[in-house]
N, C-alpha and C positions, 0 to 999 in steps of 0.2 A: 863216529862216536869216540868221543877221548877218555882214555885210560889213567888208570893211577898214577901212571908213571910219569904218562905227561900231565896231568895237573902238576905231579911232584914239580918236573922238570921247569916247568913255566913259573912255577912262583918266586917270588924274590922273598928271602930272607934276609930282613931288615935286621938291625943289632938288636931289636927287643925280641925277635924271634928267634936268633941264634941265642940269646940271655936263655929261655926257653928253653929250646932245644938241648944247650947244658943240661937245665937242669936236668930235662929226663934224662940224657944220657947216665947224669951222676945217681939220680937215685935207682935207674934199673940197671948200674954197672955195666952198661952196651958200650961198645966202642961205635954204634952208629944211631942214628934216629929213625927208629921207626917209621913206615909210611905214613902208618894210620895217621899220626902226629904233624906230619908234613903235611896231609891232604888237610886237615884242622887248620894249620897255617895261611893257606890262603885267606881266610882274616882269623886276624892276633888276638882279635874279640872273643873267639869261640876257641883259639887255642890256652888262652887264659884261662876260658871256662872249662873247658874240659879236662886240660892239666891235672887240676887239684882233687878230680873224683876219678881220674883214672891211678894216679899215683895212691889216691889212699886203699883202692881198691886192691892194686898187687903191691903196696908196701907195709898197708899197716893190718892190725886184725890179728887173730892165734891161730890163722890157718897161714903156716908157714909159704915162702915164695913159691919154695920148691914144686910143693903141693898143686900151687896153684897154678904153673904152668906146666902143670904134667894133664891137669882137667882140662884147661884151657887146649894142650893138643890132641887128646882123645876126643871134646865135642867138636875140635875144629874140623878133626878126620873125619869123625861120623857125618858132619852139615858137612865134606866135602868143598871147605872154605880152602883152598890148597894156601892162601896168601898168610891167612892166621896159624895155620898150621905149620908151615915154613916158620915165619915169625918167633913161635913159642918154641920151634924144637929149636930157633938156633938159645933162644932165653934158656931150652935147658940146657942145653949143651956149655952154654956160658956159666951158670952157676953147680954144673956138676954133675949133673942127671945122666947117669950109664946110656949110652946110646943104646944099649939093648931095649932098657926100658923104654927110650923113647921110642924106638920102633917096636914096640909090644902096643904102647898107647895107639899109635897109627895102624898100627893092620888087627889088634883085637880092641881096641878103645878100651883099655884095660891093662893091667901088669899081672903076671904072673909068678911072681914074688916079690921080697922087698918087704917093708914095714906093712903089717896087715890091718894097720888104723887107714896110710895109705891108701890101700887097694879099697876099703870099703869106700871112703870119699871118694872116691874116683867112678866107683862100681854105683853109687848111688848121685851124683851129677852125672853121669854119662846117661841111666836113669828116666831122669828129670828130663834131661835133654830128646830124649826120646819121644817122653809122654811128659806134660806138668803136670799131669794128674796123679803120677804114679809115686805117690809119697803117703806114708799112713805116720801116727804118732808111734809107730814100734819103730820107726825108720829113725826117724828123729832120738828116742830112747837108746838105741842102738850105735847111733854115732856117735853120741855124746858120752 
C-alpha cells in the first residue's frame, strides 16, 4: 500500500503547480506546502479546485486564523488524525499560538485559559465533533 508521502514523493511539480504551491504558501505564511496540497497535486485539475475553497476557508470569514487552527487541532487530536494535527500545531506555532495552549488543545481538546469567546468556539466545535447532534439554538445565541 502507498503512503502519503510517496505519492508526495512521486509526483512532478510542473511550473503551474509550483505557481500553486506559492500561492498557499503566501497566503497561509508557511515556509512549506502542505501535504494535503501536494497529495491534491497529482492533478493541477483538482489542485486548482480545491485551492480556492480551502484558502477562503482559513483565510477569509470573522472567525479569526488563530481561532481556527487552534479547532482545527483539538478535533484533529480528538479523530486521532496525528498528520492534521501535526499540520495545524506547526500553523499555530507559526502565527503565535503559546505552545502551552497548543498542547492543552491535544491532551484536553480544549484551553484552559486565554480569551473566553475562544475557549467557548473551541469547547462548542470540539462538540459537534463529537456528536452533530449536539448543538441547540441557546448554543448558537451563546456564541454569538
Amino acid at each position: 500500500m502507498r503512503t502519503i508521502s510517496q505519492v508526495v514523493d512521486d509526483g512532478v511539480a510542473t511550473p503551474e503547480i509550483e505557481e500553486t504551491f506559492g500561492k498557499i504558501k503566501d497566503a497561509l505564511n508557511a515556509p512549506f506546502t502542505p501535504n494535503f496540497f501536494k497529495v491534491w497535486a497529482v492533478s493541477h485539475e483538482s489542485l486548482k479546485g480545491i485551492w480556492p475553497v480551502m484558502n477562503h476557508i482559513l483565510t477569509s470569514g470573522r472567525v479569526g486564523r488563530g481561532l481556527k487552527e487552534m479547532i482545527f487541532v483539538a478535533i484533529s487530536s480528538l479523530k486521532e488524525c496525528h498528520y492534521c494535527e501535526a499540520a495545524h500545531y506547526a500553523f499555530c506555532l507559526n502565527i503565535g499560538i503559546p505552545k502551552e495552549q497548543i498542547e492543552s488543545l491535544i491532551q484536553n481538546h480544549g484551553i484552559e485559559s486565554g480569551d473566553p469567546k475562544e475557549k467557548a468556539a473551541i469547547d462548542f466545535a470540539v462538540r459537534l465533533a463529537k456528536n452533530s447532534h449536539a448543538s441547540s439554538e441557546q448554543d448558537f445565541q451563546e456564541l454569538r
